[in-house]
N, C-alpha and C positions, 0 to 999 in steps of 0.2 A: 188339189190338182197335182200334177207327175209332170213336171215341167221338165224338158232336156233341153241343153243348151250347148250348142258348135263352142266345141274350144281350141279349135286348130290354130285361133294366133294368137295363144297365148304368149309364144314368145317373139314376137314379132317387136321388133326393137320402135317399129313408127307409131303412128296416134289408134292404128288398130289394136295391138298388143295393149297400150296402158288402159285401153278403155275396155277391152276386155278384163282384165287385171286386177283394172280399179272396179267396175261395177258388178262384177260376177259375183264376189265374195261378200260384197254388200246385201246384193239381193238375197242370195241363202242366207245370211245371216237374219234380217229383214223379214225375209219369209216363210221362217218356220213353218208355219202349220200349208207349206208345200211340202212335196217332195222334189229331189233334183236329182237329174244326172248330166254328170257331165262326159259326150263324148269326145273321145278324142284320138289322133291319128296316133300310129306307134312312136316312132320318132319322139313326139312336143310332149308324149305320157313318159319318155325315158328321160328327159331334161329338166322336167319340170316341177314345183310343188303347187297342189294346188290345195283348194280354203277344206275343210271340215264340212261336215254337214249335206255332203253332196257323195252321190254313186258318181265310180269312176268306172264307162265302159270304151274301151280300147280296142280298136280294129287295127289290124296288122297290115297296114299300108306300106309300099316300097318306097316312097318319101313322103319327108316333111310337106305338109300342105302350105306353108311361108314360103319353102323352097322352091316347092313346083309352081306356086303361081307367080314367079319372079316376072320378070321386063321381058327375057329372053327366052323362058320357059314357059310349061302348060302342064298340070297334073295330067296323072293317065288315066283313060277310060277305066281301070280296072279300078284304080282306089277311090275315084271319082263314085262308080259303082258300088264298091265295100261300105263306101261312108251310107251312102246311101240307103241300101239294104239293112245297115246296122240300126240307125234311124228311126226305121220301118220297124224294126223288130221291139225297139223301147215301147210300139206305141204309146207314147205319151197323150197327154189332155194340149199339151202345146210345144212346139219348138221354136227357141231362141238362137238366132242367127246374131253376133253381136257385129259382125263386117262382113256385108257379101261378097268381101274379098274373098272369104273362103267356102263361099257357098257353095251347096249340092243340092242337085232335084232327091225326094224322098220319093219312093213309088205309093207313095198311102197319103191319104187326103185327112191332115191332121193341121187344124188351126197352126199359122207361124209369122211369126214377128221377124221382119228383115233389117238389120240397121244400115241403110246406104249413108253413108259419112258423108258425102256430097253428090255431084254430079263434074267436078271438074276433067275427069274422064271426058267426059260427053260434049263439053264445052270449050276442050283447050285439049283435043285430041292429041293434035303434034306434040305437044309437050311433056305429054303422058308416054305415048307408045313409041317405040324405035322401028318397029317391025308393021306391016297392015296385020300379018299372023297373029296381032299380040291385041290390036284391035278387034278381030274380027271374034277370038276367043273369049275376050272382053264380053262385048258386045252379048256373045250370046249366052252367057253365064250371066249377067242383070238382066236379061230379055226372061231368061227361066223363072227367077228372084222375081221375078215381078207379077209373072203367073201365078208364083206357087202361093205366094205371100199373102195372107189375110189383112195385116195392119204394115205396113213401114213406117221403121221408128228412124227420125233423124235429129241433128244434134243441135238446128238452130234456123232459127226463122228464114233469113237466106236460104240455108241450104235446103229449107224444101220448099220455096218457089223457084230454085234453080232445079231440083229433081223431078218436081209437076211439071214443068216448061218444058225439060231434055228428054222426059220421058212422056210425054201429054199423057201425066197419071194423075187421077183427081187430086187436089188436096188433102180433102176427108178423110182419105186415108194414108195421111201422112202424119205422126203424131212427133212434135219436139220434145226433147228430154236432152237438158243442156250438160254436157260437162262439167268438172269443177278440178283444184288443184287439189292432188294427194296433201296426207295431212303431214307431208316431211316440207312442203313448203312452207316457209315462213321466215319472217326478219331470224337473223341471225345475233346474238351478241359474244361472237368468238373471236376477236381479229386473226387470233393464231390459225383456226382454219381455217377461215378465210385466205390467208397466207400460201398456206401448205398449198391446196387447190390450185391457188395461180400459179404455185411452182412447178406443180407435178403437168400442169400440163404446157408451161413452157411460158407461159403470161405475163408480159412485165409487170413489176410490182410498181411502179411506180405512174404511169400513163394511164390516164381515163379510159377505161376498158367498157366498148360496145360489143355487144353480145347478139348473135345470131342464134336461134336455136332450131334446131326441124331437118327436114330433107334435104338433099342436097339435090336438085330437081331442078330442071328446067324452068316449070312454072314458079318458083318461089323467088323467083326474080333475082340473083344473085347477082348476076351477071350487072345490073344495073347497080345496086350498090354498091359495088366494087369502083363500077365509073363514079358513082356520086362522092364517094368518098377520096378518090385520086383528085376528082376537079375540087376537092375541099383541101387537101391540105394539111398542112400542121396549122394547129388553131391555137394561137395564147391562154393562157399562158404557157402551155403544156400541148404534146401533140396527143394522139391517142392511139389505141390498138382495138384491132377486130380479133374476136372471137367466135368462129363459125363451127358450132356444136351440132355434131349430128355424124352419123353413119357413113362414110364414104366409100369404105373396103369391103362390109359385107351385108353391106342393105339390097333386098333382092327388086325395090324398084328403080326405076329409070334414073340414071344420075348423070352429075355433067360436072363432077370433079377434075377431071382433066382439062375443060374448059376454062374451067374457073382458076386452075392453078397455072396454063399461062399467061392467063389475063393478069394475073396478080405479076406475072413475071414481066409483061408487056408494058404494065400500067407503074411496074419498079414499085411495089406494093409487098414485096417477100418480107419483109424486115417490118412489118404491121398489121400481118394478118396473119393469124392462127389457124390450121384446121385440126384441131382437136380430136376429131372421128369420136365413138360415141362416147359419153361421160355417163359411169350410172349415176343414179339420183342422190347418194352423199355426197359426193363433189358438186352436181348439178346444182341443188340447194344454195353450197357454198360461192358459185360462179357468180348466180341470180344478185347473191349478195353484193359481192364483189364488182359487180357492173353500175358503168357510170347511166347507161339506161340498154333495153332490150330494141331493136330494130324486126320488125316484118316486113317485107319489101314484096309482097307475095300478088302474083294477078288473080292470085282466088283462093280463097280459105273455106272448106266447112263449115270449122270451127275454130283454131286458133289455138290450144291446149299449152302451147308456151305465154302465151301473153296472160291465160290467168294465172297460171304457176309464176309470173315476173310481177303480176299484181299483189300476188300474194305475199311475195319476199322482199315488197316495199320499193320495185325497181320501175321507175317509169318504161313507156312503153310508146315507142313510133311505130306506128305503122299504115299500108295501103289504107285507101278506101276502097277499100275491094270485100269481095266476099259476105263474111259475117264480122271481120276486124272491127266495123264501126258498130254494129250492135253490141257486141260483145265490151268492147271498153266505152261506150259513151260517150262523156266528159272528160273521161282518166285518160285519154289517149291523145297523143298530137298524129294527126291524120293527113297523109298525101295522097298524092296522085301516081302509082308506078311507073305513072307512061309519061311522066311531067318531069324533066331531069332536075328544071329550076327549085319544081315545090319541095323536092324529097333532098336537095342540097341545102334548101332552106332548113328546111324541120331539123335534119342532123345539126346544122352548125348554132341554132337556137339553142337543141337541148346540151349542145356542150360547153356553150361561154355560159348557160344564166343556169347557178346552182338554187336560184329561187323558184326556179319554174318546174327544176327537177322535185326540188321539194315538194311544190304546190300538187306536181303529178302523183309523187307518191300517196300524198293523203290523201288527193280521190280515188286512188287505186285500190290502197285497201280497204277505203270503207267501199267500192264499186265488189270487190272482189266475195265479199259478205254474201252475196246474190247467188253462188254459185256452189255446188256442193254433192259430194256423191252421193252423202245419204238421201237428200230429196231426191238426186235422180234414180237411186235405188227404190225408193218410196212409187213415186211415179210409176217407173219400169212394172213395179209388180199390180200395181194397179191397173197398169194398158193391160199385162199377161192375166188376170184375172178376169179383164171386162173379155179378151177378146178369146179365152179359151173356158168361160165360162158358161154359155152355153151345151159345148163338146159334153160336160162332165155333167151339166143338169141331164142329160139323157141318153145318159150310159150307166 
């Protein structure tokens, strides 16, 4: 089969980019006796490297496709069109969409795999969009995706009975393929960097450090952790610090950084919360370690791609009962309510006085975290792309 696959986020710094990143290179590799190409705008083909074993065809677009689909912006009909047309020209036996964040109609009727990462778009609008313009372009950029699509792949049982419901799209044709933690996740036994890491990015060395990882969004509930953590306190025997890991200056979706940062001022929280803006993944690693446990405070997850990367690095894990949170960690997880200020005050101030509990978490984590893994979901992937562009090629 002559498989192509959308690479426009690849450098997309959120959970679209790693999971492009991580499973692309998997699948070619995986999938030898395919062939691949990878398309991609101009802009993401001058910044980026990408895996071996794959055609690189490059259309000369006036922006980055991360760029244009920002909070505030819209790619243009022209490049919209280009990607498109280019597409059409591979004809391929299938095309792979890995985020229809970046998706384009093709003008040619060729088997294609769409991966919608959730539906929280569709389910918690306001939190998503700032503009109706930003909705309405939304809206009809998955309305296409949904047309064109022969199979939609998503990341986790949740997430596609929230995209059957928000979209009344069968389920049959919706197939899971779970995430997993890159393989730099892992316990640590370095204390020195360990060290270094909380220096560099400003973390006291000495205070049980809660770690925040992901967007800085509306819907990821910050705003309420921030409160749970002000009504909480300094806790014996030792107080503690936040750490809020993620993108706040040049992530192109919706954020509420300037929210958050006078609430921390309001709540007199400056002097125990960190915003870090992004960390790459050798520090990240390092942070995981360094964390007394990982916090999700989130009204709706996908999938969750921090809490296995914190399972992985042996760091327990609070989070909602939202989303896919609770499938995803199980047992290994202590679970609130985000909209319950009592339970999620409760859970933080549990896992910070009892180092037994942390313990106890860790151990179901990583053996929970076993479950999870890019090569199966590489394995899988070419299996969907096989069953579902396999016909195409018996009769051509």
């Amino acid at each position: 089969m002559h498989i192509a696959i959308d690479a426009s986020c690849w450098t997309n710094r959120r959970g679209f980019g790693r999971y492009t990143r991580e499973l692309v290179p998997r699948i070619i590799e995986q999938g030898s006796q395919h062939r691949f190409t990878l398309l991609v705008d101009r802009p993401t083909a001058d910044e980026s490297r990408f895996p071996p074993g794959a055609r690189l065809a490059i259309v000369d677009t006036r922006r980055q496709a991360t760029e244009a689909a920002s909070a505030y912006g819209s790619r243009s009909p022209l490049d919209v069109w280009r990607m498109g047309q280019a597409a059409a020209r591979l004809r391929p036996d299938l095309f792979f969409f890995p985020a229809v964040y970046s998706f384009f109609p093709i003008p040619r009727r060729i088997p294609m795999v769409v991966t919608f990462h959730d539906a929280i778009a569709e389910t918690h609008p306001r939190l998503i969009f700032p503009t109706r313009r930003g909705r309405w372009l939304w809206e009809l950029k998955v309305r296409l995706a949904l047309r064109q699509a022969t199979l939609v792949l998503t990341v986790s049982d949740s997430a596609r009975t929230e995209i059957a419901s928000a979209f009344d799209y069968p389920e049959s044709k919706i197939r899971v393929v779970a995430e997993g933690p890159g393989a730099e996740f892992r316990p640590l036994e370095d204390p020195e960097r360990i060290r270094r890491a909380r220096e560099r990015y400003g973390l006291p060395l000495e205070d049980p450090l809660i770690l925040y990882v992901g967007g800085i969004s509306p819907h990821k509930n910050l705003e309420g952790l921030l409160r749970a953590l002000a009504r909480l306190g300094p806790t014996p025997p030792r107080g503690w610090h936040l750490a809020v890991v993620g993108d706040y200056a040049g992530d192109s979706f919706y954020g509420c950084y300037p929210v958050l940062s006078r609430l921390c001022r309001r709540l007199e929280l400056t002097e125990r919360v960190t915003f870090t803006s992004y960390v790459p993944d050798h520090d990240l690693v390092a942070l995981y370690n360094a964390g007394c446990f990982l916090v999700l405070p989130s009204f709706d997850e996908g999938f969750g791609l921090p809490a296995v990367e914190a399972m992985a690095c042996g760091l327990p894990v609070a989070a909602s009962r939202r989303g896919s949170l609770p499938e995803l960690l199980g047992p290994a997880g202590m679970l609130f309510d985000p909209e319950e200020p009592g339970e999620m005050d409760a859970t933080l101030a549990r896992l910070l006085e009892s180092s037994d509990l942390r313990a106890h978490l860790r151990g179901l984590g990583l053996d929970r975290v076993k479950r999870f893994s890019w090569q199966s979901a590489a394995r899988e992937t070419i299996r969907i792309f096989e069953e579902t562009g396999g016909e195409r090629v018996g009769t051509s």
